[in-house]
N, C-alpha and C positions, 0 to 999 in steps of 0.2 A: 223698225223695231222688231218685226215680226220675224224678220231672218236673223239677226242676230240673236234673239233670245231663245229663239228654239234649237240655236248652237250651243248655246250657253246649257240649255234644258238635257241636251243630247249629253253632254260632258256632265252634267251632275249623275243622271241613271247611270253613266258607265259610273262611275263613281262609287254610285248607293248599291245597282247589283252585279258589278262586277269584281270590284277591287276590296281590299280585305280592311274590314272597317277599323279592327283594332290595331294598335303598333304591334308589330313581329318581332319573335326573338332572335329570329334570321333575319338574312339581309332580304333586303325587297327586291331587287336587282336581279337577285340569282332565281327569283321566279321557283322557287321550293314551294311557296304555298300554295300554288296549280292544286301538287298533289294533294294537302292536307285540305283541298276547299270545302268542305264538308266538316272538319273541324270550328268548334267555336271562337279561338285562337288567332283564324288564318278568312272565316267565311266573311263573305258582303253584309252588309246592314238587310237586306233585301231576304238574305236566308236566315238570320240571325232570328228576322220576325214572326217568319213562316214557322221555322222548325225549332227555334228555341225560346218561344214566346217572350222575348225582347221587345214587347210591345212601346217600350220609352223612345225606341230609333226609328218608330213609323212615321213619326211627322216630320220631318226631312224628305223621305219617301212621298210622302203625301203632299207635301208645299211643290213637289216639283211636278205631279200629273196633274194637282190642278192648274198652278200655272200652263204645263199646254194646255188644257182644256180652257181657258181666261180667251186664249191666244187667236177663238173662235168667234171672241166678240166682234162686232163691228165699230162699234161707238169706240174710237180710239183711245177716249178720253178717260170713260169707264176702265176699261179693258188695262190701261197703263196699271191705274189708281188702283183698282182690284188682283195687279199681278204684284205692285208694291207690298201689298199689304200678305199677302200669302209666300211670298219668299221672308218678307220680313219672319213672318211669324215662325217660319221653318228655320230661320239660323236662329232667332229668340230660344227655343223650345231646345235642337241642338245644343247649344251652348249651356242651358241651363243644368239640362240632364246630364253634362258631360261635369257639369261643377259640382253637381250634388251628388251622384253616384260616383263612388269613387271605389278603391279598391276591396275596400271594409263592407262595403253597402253604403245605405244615404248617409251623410251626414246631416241631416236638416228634415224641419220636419217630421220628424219620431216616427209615427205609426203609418203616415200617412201614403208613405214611398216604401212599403216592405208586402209588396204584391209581385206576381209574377216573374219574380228569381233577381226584383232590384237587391233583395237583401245578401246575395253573392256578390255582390260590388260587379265592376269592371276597369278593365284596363283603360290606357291613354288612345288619344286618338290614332289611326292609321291614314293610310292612304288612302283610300276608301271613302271617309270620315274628310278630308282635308281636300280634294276634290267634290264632294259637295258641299261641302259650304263654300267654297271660291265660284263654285257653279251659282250658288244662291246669292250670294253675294252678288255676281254682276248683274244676274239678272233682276236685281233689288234694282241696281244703279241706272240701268237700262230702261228698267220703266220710270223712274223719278226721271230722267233724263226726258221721255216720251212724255210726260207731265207739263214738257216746257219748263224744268230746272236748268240752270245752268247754261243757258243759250240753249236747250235743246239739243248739245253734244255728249252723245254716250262718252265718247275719249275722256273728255274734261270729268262730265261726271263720275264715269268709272275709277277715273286716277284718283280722285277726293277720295272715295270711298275706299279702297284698296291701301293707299296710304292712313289713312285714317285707324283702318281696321291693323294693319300691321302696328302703328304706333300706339293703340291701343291695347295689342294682345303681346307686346314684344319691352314695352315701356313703359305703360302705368299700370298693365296687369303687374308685374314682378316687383315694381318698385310699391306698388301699394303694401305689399305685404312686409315690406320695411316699416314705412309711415304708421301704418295702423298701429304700430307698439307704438309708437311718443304719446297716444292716450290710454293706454295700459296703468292702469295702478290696480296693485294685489290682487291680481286675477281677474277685475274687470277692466271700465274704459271710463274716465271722467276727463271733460273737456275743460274745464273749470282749471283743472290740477295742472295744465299743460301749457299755460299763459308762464305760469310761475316759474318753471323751468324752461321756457323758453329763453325769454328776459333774463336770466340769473346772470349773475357775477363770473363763475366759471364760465361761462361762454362769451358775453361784449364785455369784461371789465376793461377796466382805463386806468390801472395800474402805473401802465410803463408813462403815463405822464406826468408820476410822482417820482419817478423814480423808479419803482417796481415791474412787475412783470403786468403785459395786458392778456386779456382772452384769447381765445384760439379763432374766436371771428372776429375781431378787430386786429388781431395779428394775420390774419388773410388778408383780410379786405386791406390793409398796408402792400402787403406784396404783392398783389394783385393790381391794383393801379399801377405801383412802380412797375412790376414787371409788362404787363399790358401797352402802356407810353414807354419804354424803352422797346421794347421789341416793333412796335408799330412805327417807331423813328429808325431802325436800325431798318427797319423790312424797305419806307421809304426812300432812303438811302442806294442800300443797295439796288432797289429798280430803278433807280433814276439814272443810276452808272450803267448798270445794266442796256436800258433803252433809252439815254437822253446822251451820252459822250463815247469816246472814240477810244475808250483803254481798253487797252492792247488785252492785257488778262482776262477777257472774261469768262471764258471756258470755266479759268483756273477759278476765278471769283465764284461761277454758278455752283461750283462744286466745292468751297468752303463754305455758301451759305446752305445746302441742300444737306451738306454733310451731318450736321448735329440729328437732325429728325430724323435719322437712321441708325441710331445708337442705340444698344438694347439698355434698359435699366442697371441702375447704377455704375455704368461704366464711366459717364462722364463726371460723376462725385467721386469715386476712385481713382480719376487722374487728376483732379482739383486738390485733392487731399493729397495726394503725391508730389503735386506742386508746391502747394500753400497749407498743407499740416502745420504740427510743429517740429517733426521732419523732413518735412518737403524738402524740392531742392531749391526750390526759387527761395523759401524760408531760410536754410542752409547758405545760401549765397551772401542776401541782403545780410545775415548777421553776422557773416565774414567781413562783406567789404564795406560796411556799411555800420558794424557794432547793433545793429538793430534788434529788440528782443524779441523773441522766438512767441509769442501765443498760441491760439488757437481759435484765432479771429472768422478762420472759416467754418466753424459749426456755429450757428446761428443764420441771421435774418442775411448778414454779406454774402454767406456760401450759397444759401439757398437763392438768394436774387441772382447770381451771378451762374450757377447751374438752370436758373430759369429762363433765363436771358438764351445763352449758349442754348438750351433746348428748343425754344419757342421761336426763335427770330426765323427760322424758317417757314413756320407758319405765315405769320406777316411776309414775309417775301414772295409767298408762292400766292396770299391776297395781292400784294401789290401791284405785280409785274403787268401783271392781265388789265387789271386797273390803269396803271400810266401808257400802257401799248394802246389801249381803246381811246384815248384822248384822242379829239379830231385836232390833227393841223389845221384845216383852214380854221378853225374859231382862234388857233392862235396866231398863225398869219394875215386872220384879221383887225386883231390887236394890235400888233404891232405896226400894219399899214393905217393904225387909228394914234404912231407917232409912241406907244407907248415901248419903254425898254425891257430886255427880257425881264429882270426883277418883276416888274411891273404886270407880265403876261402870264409870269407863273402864280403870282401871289392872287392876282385877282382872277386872272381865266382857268390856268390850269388846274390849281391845288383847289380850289373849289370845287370842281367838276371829280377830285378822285375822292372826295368827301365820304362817299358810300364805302371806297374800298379802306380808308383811313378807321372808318367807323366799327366795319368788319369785322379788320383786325384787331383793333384795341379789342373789342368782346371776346373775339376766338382767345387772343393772351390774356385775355382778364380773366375768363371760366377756363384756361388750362393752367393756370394758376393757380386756382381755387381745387381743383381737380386734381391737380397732379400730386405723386404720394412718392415716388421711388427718393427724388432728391429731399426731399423734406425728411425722410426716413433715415436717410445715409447720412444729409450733415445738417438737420434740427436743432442738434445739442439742445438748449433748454427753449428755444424757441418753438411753442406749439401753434399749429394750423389743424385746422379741421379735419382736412384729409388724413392724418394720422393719430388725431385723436379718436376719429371713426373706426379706425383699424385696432386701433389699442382697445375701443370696446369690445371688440369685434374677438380678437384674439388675445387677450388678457387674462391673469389668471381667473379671473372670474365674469365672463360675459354678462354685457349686460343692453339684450335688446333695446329696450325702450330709449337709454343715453343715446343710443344711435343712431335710431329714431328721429331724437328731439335733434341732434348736430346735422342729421341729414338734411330735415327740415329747414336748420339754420342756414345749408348752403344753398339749396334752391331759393330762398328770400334772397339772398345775395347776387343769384341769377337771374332773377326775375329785375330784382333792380338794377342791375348793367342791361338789361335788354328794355326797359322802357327808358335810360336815360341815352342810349341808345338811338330808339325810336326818335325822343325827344329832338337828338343833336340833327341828326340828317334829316327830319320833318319830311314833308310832303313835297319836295319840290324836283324837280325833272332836271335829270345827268344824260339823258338820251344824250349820244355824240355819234353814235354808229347808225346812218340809216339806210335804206336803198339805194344811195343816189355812189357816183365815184367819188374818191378822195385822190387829188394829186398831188395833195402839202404834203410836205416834212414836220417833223413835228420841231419844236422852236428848239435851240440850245440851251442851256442853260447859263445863267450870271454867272459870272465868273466867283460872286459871293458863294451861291448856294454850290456850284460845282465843288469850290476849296470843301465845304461844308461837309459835302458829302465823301468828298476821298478822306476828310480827317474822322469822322465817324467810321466808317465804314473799313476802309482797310486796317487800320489796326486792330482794328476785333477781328478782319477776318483776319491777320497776323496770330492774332490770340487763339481762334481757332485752332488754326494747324500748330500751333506749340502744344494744342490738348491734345490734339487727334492723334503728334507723332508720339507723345507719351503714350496712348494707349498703343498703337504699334511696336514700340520699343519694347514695351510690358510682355508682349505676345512672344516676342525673343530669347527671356531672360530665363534663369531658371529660376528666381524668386525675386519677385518686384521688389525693388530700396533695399535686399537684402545680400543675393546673389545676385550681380548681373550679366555673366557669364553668359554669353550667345550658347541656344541650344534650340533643337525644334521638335523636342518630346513632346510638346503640347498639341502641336498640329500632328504629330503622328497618333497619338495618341487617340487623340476627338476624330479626325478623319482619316483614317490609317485606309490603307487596300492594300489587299495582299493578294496576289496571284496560286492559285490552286490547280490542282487537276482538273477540277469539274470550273474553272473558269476563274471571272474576277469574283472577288468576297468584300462589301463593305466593313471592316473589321473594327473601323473608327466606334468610341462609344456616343458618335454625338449625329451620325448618320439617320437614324429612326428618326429623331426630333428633329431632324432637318428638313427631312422630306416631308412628311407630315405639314411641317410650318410652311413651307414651300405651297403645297398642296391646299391647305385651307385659305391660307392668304391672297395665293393663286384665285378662287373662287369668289370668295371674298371682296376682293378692291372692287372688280365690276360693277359686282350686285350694289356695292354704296355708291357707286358713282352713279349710277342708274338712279337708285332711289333719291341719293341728295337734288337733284337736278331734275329730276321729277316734281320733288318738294317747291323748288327755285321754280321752277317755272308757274305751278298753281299759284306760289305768293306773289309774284310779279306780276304775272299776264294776266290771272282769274282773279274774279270776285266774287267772293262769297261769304254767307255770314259765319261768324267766327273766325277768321281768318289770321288776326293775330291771336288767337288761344292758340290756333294750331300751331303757328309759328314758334311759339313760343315751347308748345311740346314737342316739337321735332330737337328742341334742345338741350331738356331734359335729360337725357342718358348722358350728355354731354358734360352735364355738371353736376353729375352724382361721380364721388370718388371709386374710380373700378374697382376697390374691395365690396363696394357696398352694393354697386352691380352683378359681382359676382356670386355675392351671397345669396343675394334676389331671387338670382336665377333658379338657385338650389332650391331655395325655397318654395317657387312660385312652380317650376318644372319638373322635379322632383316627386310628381303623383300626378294620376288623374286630372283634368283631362287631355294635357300636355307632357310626356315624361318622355324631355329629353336629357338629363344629364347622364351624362357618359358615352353618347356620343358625340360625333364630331361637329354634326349638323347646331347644335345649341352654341360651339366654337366659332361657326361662321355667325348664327345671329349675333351673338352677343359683341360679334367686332363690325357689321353693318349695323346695326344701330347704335351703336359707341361712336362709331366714325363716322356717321350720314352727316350731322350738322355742318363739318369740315365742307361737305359738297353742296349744303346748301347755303353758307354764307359763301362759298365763292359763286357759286351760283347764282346767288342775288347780287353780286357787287357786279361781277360782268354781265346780265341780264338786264341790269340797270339803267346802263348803257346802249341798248338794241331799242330803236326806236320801232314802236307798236304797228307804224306804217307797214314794216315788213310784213309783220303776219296780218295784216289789214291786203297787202296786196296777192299775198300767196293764196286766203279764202278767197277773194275777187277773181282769181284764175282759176277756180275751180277746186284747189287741194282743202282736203277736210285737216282737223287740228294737227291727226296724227301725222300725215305728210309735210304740213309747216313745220311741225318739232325735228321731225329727222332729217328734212331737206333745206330748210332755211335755219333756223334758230341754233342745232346742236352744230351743224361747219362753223359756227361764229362764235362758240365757247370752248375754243382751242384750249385755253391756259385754263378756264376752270374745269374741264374733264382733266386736263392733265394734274391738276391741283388735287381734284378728288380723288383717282386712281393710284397718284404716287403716295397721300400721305395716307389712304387705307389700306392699302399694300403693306406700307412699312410697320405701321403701329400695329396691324397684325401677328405682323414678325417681332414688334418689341414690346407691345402690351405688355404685363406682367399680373396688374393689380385685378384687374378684371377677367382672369384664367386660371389663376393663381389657385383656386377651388374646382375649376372646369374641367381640367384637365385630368386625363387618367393613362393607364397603365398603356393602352391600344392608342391612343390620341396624346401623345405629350408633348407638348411645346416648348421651342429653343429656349423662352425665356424662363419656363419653369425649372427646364435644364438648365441652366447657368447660374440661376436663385440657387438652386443644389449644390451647385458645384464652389457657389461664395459661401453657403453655409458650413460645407463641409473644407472651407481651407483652401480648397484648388484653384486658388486666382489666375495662376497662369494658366490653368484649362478654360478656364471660364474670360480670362481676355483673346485666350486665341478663337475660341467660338465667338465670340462677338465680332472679331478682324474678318473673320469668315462674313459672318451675318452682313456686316458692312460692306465688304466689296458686291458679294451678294443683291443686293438693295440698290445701290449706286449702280450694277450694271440694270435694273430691272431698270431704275429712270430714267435711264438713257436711251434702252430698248424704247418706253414710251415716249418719251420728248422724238426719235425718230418716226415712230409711228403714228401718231398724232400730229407732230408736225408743228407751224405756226400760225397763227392768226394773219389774212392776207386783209388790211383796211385799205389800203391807199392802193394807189397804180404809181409806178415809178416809171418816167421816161427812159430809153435807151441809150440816151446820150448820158443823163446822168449815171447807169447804171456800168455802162462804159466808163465815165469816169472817175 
């Protein structure tokens, strides 16, 4: 304990008197503030105290000398219990003064805080400021750890805490300040008032089973199941081809199912509508050869399930895969040496055992359902869903916080009940298949029922795919979609142009800034959520500890808030003291790893599921402390969910819309905010050819990782078989 915390001790003083407490109006990087150290602007909390009587930022300072000085004790037990309690009180104290002092002076407390220059306010935090309290922070976790918490492992302890703290400062801090309006009435807050508008008729009515129209949460919670059990049978499908039979296509298969999760907003409702309008061409055909009359069948609950499907089923796929590859052969080459027929081995051995990743899935498409806004937006027509009535409060002629409030509310109850019924279905009981020991089985074939099953599900959607995909390729060609269709490639010169000069190559394209940029953040971005998701997966899996599904449950959270209502959040919550990051780029990367962590921690828990405990049972037995079992046993043997988390945070980076949509600024602008522009202002053909970019884009990054990452090795193959 005593060498780590005085590591931990060493990195909070440079912190508190070296590094500059407040955020810079320069960049930190370029090291400008050297010269201005002496400025109040640019100095340490350390000098701020001394020479500008900032006496509020001395207990930071103070939490961390006494802790050394704790560090003296000998009674271990003391010494932990008394270094807990003095860091705690030091990010307590921190955090307070950072919430009350704000740029005005205090807000709170009147008279009380208007002493020694609180009443000039202050700026957001720095770097300074953000290395001590990560310093305080661990060494809070270090000594609970030295307490005998937690097995008595700093790693495990410090991961809770650090996760914890992020999830709270990055997820319920921003979203509270949503929430807290749904008990707003006339200026103040009554709780009373807030049952009644919750309950009301505009939000669960039951209309449409008179005939009429239903609420906008009962009109969810419809497509959300459908979409949720379609996408979760289409995702099983395809893995079963994928990793159970011998067709020939599956490159060409991986890359129709991968394909839709890489399509920036509204593009796949603009080639649906291009199809199936009521001048489409697929509409246009049938009522050629067929006299069939022309509607407008696809704005409503059809367009939007059929755009949700086409979006999501890659999510289920990219659960599944990992899921039916970790089945052990021999449990089903035991089955069937117990006389039973494949039918027989898949219904009761196999399909049972992918339970966790079945379960997964239906959640991940039932809250990206509830969640998602671009399709619902494009082809709604009179059918309302939450996620755009959120928006329409939002940006309506007349805003009105608290409605949005009270709907946001209504979707997390909606969350909360998919993840206990959820819990419910897959219970308590053990998928371990993966342990330390070899595997030399195959995994079983499949009946020749469920094999037809799955090529008559499966290929024709991916059929139906690529009739979307080359519409929007076509689109990218034309010189005006269903209008002109005249081959032309003004659009890609236009967006990505380069023009050779004197002084060298010029990016001339107008869609170049916003490329790189999205490039660049996204780039940053997929790690860090794959990192954190699977951090998350591992604590829920391996550790026990109390609270455990609360936490679980807020690691999901940003997940099933609609990213308008994220994004506002943010403004809101970031947008002053003691955090003010909107307008850079760094609130772009949080707000897309914590939007996309959940992604890495259900796939995290579904193949996690599967690794039997032995392993890390015998890795501590050999001597390796937690952190060496995670990086050298556990993380080799979650091939498909690193690659799960790092593709789909990657992408949704690049095609977010709803949650940047406000983020984004002049120095920082995102492809997808470009391309909303470029649909507002008319220029479809620029805004499909940017997306063909974006797409190939994206599909080459998957690839890059599916070789870099590699595959899951469970079994040993003989050389005879592999010969032939």
């Amino acid at each position: 304990m005593r060498r780590t915390t005085s590591l931990w001790l060493l990195i909070g003083l440079t912190g508190y008197a070296v590094l500059p407490w407040y955020m810079l109006r320069r960049d930190f990087w370029s090291f400008r503030w050297l010269a201005d150290f002496g400025e109040p602007a640019s100095a340490p909390a350390l000098f701020l105290v001394l020479n500008f009587e900032r006496f509020w930022l001395a207990p930071a300072g103070l939490a961390l000398l006494l802790a050394w000085l704790l560090l003296r004790l000998k009674n271990p037990v003391r010494r932990a219990r008394l270094i807990a309690i003095t860091a705690f009180t030091g990010l307590f104290m921190t955090a307070f003064q950072g919430l009350v002092i704000v740029r005005a002076g205090p807000r709170a407390f009147g008279n009380l805080l208007e002493f020694g220059g609180m009443q000039d306010g202050q700026v957001g935090f720095g770097a300074g400021a953000f290395v001590t309290l990560i310093a305080l922070l661990f060494v809070l976790t270090t000594a609970i750890s030295a307490m005998g918490k937690g097995r008595g492992d700093a790693f495990v302890v410090g991961l809770i805490g650090l996760i914890i703290s992020m999830v709270g400062v990055f997820v319920f801090f921003p979203v509270l300040h949503i929430l807290i309006r749904g008990f707003e009435v006339d200026g103040g807050y009554s709780v009373l008032q807030f049952f009644p508008r919750f309950f009301s008729a505009d939000i669960w009515g039951i209309g449409c089973l008179a005939g009429g129209s239903c609420g906008p949460g009962l009109n969810s919670v419809i497509l959300a199941i459908m979409t949720g059990a379609t996408t979760t049978a289409l995702g099983l499908a395809f893995a079963l081809i994928f990793t159970r039979t011998d067709f020939r296509a599956k490159r060409l298969l991986r890359l129709l199912t991968v394909i839709p999760i890489v399509t920036p907003p509204f593009v796949i409702g603009l080639a649906l509508i291009l199809l199936f309008g009521r001048t489409g061409a697929v509409t246009e055909l049938f009522a050629e050869l067929f006299g069939i009359e022309k509607t407008r069948w696809i704005y409503g609950f059809g367009g939007i399930y059929l755009a949700q499907v086409l979006s999501f089923t890659p999510i289920a796929f990219l659960v599944m895969i990992g899921v039916v590859e970790g089945v052990s052969p021999s449990m089903e080459e035991a089955s069937q040496t117990l006389n039973a027929d494949r039918w027989q081995t898949f219904r009761y051995v196999s399909l049972p055992l992918m339970r966790p990743g079945l379960a997964n899935a239906f959640l991940l498409g039932f809250i990206e359902s509830l969640a998602d806004f671009g399709n619902p937006l494009v082809l709604g027509g009179n059918f309302n869903v939450l996620s755009t009535e959120i928006y329409f409060s939002i940006v309506g002629t007349v805003a009105d916080p608290a409605k949005t409030a009270i709907l946001s509310i209504a979707l997390l109850s909606l969350t909360l009940g998919a993840f206990l019924v959820q819990r419910r279905w897959v219970g308590k009981k053990s998928y371990a298949t993966v342990t330390g020991k070899g595997d030399a089985g195959r995994h079983a074939a499949l009946s020749k029922g469920v094999k037809a099953l799955c090529y008559a599900t499966a290929l024709p959607w991916a059929a139906f795919t690529a009739v979307v995909y080359s519409m929007i390729i076509f689109g990218s060609f034309v010189k005006l979609w269903g209008i002109d269709n005249s081959f032309t490639l003004a659009h890609y010169i236009r967006a990505f142009g380069i023009k050779i000069t004197d002084n060298g190559w010029r990016f001339s394209g107008v869609a170049w800034d916003s490329y790189f940029t999205t490039l660049t953040i996204a780039s940053i971005a997929a790690p860090l959520t794959a990192i954190l998701g699977l951090a998350t997966a591992y604590l829920l899996v391996r550790q026990k500890f109390v609270g455990r599904e609360v936490f679980e449950f807020s690691t999901m959270l940003s997940f099933a808030i609609p990213g308008t209502v994220i994004g506002v959040s943010y403004i809101m919550a970031f947008n002053f003291p003691p955090i003010e990051l909107t307008g850079t780029s760094i609130i772009l990367i949080i707000v897309f790893v914590f939007r996309n962590m959940p992604v890495g921690v259900r796939g995290g828990i579904a193949s996690m599921s599967q690794l039997d405990k032995s392993l890390d049972e015998a890795s501590i037995t050999l001597g390796a402390n937690s952190f060496t079992t995670v990086r050298r046993v556990i993380a080799p043997l979650l091939g498909p969910a690193i690659l799960a988390a790092l593709t789909y945070s990657f992408v949704r980076a690049i095609t977010s819309v709803s949650a940047v949509i406000f983020l984004v600024s002049a120095k920082h602008n995102m492809a997808t905010a470009f391309i909303v522009g470029r649909v507002e202002n008319g220029e479809f053909g620029l805004a499909i050819a940017y997306s063909a970019v974006l797409i190939i884009t994206m599909i080459t990054a998957i690839i890059l990782l599916q070789l870099l990452i590699g595959k899951r090795k469970l079994r040993r193959i003989d050389r005879i078989e592999r010969s032939a």
